[in-house]
C-alpha positions in Angstrom: -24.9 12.9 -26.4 -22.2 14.5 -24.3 -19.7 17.0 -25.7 -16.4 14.7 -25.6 -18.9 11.7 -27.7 -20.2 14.7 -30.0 -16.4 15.8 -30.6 -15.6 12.1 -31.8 -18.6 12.0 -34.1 -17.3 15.1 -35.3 -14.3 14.3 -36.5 -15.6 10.8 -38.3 -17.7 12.7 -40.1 -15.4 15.1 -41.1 -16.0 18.6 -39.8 -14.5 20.9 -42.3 -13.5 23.3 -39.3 -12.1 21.3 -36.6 -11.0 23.5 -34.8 -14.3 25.6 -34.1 -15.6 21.9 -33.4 -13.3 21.4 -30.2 -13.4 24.9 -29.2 -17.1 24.0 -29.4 -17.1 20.6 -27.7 -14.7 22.2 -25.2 -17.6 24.8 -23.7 -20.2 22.2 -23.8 -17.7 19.5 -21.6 -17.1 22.4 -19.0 -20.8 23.2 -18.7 -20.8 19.5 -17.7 -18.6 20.0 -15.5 -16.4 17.0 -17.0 -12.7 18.9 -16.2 -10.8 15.7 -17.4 -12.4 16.0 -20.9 -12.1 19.6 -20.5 -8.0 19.2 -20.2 -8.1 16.4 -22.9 -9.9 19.3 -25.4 -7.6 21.6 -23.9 -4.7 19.9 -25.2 -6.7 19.2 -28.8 -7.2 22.6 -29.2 -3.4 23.3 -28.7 -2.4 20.6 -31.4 -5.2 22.1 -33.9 -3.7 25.6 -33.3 -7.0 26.9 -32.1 -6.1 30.3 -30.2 -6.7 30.3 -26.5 -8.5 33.7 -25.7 -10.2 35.4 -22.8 -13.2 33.0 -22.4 -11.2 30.4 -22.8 -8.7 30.8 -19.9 -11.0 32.0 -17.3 -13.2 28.8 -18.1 -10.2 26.6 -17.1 -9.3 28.8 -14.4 -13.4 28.2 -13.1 -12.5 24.8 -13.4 -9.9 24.2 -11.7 -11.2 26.0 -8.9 -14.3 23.8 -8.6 -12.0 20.6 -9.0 -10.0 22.5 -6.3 -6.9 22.1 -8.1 -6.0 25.4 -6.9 -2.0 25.7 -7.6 -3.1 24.8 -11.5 -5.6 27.8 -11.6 -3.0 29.6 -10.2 -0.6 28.3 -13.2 -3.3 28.5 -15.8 -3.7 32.5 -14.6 0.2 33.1 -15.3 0.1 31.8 -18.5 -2.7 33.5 -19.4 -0.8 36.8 -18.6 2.1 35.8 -20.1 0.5 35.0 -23.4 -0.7 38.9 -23.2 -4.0 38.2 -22.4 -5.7 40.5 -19.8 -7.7 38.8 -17.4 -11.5 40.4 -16.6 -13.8 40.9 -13.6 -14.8 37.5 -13.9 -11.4 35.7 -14.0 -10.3 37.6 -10.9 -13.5 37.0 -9.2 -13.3 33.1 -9.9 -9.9 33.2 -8.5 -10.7 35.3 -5.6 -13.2 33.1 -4.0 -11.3 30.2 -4.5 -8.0 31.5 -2.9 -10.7 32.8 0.1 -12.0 29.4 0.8 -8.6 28.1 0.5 -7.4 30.3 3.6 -5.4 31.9 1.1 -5.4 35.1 1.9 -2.2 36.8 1.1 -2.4 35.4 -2.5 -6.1 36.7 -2.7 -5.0 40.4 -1.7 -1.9 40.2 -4.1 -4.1 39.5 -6.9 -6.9 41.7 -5.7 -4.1 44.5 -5.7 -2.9 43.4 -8.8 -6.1 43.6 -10.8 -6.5 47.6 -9.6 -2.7 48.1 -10.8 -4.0 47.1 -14.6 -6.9 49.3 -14.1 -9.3 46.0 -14.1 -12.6 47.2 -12.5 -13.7 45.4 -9.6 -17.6 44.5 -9.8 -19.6 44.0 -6.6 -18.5 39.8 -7.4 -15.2 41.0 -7.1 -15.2 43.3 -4.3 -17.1 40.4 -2.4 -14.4 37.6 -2.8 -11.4 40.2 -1.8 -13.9 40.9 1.6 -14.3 37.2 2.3 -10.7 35.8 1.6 -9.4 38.6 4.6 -12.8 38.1 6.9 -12.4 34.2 6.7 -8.7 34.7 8.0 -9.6 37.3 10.7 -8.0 39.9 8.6 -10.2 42.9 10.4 -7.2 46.1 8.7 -8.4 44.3 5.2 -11.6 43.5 5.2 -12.2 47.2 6.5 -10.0 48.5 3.8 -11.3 46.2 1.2 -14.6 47.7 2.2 -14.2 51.4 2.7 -12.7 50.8 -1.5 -15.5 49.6 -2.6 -17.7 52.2 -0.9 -15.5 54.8 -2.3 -16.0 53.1 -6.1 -19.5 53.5 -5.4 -20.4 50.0 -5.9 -23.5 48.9 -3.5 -23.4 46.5 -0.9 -25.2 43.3 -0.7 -26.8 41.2 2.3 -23.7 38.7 1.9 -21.1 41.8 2.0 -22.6 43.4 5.2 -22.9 39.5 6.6 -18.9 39.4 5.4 -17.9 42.5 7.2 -19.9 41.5 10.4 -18.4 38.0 10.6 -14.6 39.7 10.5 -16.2 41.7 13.5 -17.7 38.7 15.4 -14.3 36.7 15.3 -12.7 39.5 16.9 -15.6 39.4 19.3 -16.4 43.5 18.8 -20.1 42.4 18.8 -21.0 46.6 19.3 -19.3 47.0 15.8 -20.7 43.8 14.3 -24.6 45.0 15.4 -23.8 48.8 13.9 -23.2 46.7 10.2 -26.3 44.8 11.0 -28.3 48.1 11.2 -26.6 49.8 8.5 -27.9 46.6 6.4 -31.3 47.2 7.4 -31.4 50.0 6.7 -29.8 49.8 3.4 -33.2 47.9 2.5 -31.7 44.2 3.3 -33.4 42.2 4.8 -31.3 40.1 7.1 -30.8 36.2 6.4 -30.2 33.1 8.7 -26.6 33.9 8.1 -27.0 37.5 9.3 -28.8 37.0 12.1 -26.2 34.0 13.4 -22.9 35.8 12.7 -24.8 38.7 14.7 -25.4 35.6 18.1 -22.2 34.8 17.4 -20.4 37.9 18.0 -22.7 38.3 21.1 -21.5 34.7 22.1 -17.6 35.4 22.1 -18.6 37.9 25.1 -20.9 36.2 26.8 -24.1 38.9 25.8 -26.6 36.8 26.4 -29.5 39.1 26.6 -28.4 40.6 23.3 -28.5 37.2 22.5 -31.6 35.9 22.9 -33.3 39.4 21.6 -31.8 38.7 18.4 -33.0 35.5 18.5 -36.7 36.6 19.0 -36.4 38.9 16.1 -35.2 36.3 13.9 -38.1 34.5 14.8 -40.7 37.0 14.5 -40.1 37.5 10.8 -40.3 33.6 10.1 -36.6 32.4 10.0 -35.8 29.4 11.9 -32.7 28.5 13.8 -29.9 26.0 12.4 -27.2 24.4 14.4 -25.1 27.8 13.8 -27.9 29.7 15.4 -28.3 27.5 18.6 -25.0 26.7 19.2 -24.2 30.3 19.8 -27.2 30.6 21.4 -25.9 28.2 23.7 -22.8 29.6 24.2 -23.8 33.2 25.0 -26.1 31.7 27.5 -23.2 29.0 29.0 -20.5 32.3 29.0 -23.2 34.7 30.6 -24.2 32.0 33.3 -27.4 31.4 32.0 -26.8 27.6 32.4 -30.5 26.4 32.7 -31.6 28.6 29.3 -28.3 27.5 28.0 -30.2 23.6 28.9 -33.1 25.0 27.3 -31.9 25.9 24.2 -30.5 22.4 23.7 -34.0 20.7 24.3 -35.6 23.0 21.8 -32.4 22.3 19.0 -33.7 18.4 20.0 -37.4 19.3 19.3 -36.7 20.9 16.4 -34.8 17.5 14.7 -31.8 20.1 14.4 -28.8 17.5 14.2 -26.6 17.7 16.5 -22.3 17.9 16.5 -19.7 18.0 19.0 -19.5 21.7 19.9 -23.6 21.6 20.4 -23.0 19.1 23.1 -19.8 20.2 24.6 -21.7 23.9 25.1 -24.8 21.7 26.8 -22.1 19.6 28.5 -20.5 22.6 30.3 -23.8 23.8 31.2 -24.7 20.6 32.7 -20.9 20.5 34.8 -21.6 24.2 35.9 -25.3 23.2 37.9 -23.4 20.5 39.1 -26.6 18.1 37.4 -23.9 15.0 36.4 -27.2 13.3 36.0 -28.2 15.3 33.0 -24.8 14.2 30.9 -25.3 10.5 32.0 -28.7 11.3 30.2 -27.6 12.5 27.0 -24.8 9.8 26.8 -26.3 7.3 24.2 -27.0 11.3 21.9 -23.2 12.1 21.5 -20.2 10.2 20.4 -17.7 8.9 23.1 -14.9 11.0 21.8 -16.9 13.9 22.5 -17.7 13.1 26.0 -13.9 12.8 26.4 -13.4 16.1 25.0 -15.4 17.8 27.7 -13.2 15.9 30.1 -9.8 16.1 29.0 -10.8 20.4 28.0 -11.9 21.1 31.7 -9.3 19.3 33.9 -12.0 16.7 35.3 -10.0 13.7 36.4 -13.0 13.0 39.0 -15.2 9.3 38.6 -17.5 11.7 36.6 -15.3 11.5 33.9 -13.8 8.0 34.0 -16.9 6.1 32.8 -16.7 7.9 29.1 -13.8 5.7 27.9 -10.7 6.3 26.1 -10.7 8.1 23.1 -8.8 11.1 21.1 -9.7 14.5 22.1 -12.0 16.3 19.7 -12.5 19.9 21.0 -12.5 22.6 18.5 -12.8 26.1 19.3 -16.5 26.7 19.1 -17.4 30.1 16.7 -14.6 29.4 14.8 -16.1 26.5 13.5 -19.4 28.1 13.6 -17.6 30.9 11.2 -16.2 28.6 8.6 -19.8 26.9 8.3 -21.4 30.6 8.0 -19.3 31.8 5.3 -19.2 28.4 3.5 -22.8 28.5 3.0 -22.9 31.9 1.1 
C-alpha cells in the first residue's frame, strides 16, 4: 500500500492524531518519489495545522528539484526563511546542485554566500555543489575561490571535487593546470575515475596535445578503465588538432570495435580527419553510420561547397562545439 492509499485508510478508520498521520504519509509519498501527492499532503498538513519544520521544507525543496521545478524550490526556500526557519547543510546543498545543473550560477553563489553570512557550515556536499554550479559555467575566479574556502575550512577533497576543479581548467583549455590537480588527486590517495581521466584528454584536446593525449590514455588503460564516447572523442580531437589524422582514424575504428555508440561530434572529429588526408573515399564509407544532418554539418562548418559535399542532402546544421558538450556529459554523470 502506498503512502497517499494508507493516508485514506487512515482517516476511515479514524486516526485519533491526524495530523502525525499526514506528516507521516507525507515522508513515505516523497520517498516514492510521488511529488503530486507530496503537494496534495502538503496542503493537508496546512488545513490540519500541522507545523511545517526543518525536515519538512528541505524535503519539498528535494522535490522540487528532482521534478525540476526549480523557480518553486526557489519559492519554497523563501518561505521557509520567512517563516524563521533556518535552513541546514542539506537544504543548501539540495539547492545548490540543482541551481548548478540548471546553469544557474549567479543564484548558486548568492545562496552559497548567503549560507556563510548565517554562519551555516558548508559540508564537503556543500562545498561540492557551490564548485560545480561556477565550473559548469566556466567560472575559473569562482571555482578557484570556492576551492581555496573550502581548503581553508579544512574540509577534504574528493575524487569528484578535484575532477570539478580540473574540468573548470580544461574549458579554459590550461591543460598544464588541469594535469597539476590530477596529480595533486593522486596523490591525495584518489584514485582517478573515467571522469578524471577524460576531463584530463579533454583539456589536452582544446590545445591540440596529442602526445599528452594518448599517454593518458595508456595509463587509463593499464589500471583497467575503459574508454567511453567522452574519452575517444577527445582522443580524437587532440589527435585531429595536433595533425595526427591517421591515429585520429584509428581511434574511430577502435570506438567502432569497442560497440562504443557513436554521436555527431564523434564523426564530425573522424570526418575532419578524413577531409585533411584528402581520403573522400573514407566519408563515402562511413555514410550509411551517421545521420545526414551530420554529414551536412561537416559541410556547411568547413566552407566545402565542392561535389564532395553536394551528395549529403539538405538538412539543418547540427555542429555543436565539441568539449563543451563533452563537459556537460562529464559533469552530468557525477
Amino acid at each position: 500500500m502506498d503512502a497517499v492509499a494508507e493516508f485514506g485508510l487512515e482517516r476511515q478508520v479514524g486516526a485519533r492524531d491526524e495530523g502525525m498521520t499526514v506528516y507521516v504519509c507525507w515522508g513515505g509519498a516523497q520517498q516514492e518519489g510521488k511529488w503530486d501527492a507530496v503537494s496534495s499532503l502538503l496542503t493537508e498538513m496546512r488545513s490540519l495545522r500541522v507545523p511545517l519544520d526543518k525536515f519538512t521544507y528541505t524535503t519539498l525543496i528535494g522535490g522540487h528539484t528532482k521534478a525540476g521545478n526549480l523557480q518553486k524550490a526557489l519559492q519554497v526556500f523563501k518561505k521557509m526563511g520567512e517563516a524563521g526557519i533556518a535552513p541546514d547543510q542539506f537544504t543548501y546543498s539540495a539547492l545548490l546542485a540543482a541551481l548548478g545543473k540548471a546553469g544557474e550560477w549567479e543564484i548558486a553563489l548568492a545562496i552559497y554566500e548567503e549560507m556563510k553570512a548565517q554562519k551555516a557550515k558548508p559540508n564537503m556536499i556543500t562545498y561540492s555543489a557551490a564548485l560545480s554550479a561556477c565550473a559548469r559555467a566556466g567560472r575559473r575566479e569562482e571555482t578557484l575561490r570556492v576551492f581555496q574556502e573550502m581548503q581553508k575550512a579544512g574540509v577534504p577533497a574528493d575524487g569528484v571535487t578535484y575532477t570539478t576543479l580540473m574540468s573548470v581548467y580544461s574549458r579554459n583549455g590550461d591543460w598544464e593546470r588541469a594535469e597539476e590537480v590530477f596529480k595533486e588527486m593522486k596523490t591525495a590517495g584518489h584514485r582517478p575515475n573515467l571522469f578524471a581521466f577524460s576531463t584530463l584528454i579533454s583539456a589536452y584536446a582544446k590545445k591540440g596535445e596529442w602526445e599528452r593525449a594518448l599517454l593518458a590514455y595508456k595509463s587509463m588503460q593499464s589500471i583497467g578503465l575503459k574508454p567511453n564516447l567522452i574519452t575517444y572523442t577527445a582522443l580524437m580531437t587532440a589527435c585531429e588538432k595536433g595533425k595526427q589524422w591517421e591515429r585520429a582514424k584509428e581511434l574511430y575504428v577502435e570506438m567502432k570495435a569497442a560497440g562504443v555508440e557513436m554521436d555527431e561530434i564523434a564523426y564530425s572529429v573522424f570526418l575532419r580527419a578524413c577531409d585533411a588526408t584528402g581520403k573522400e573515399r573514407d566519408i563515402r564509407n562511413r555514410t550509411k553510420e551517421s545521420s545526414e544532418a551530420a554529414m551536412y554539418s561537416f559541410c556547411r562548418a568547413s566552407g566545402n561547397d565542392s561535389e564532395e559535399c553536394s551528395w549529403w542532402g539538405e538538412a539543418e546544421p547540427i555542429f555543436p562545439e565539441e568539449l563543451d558538450h563533452m563537459e556537460e556529459m562529464l559533469r552530468g554523470n557525477n
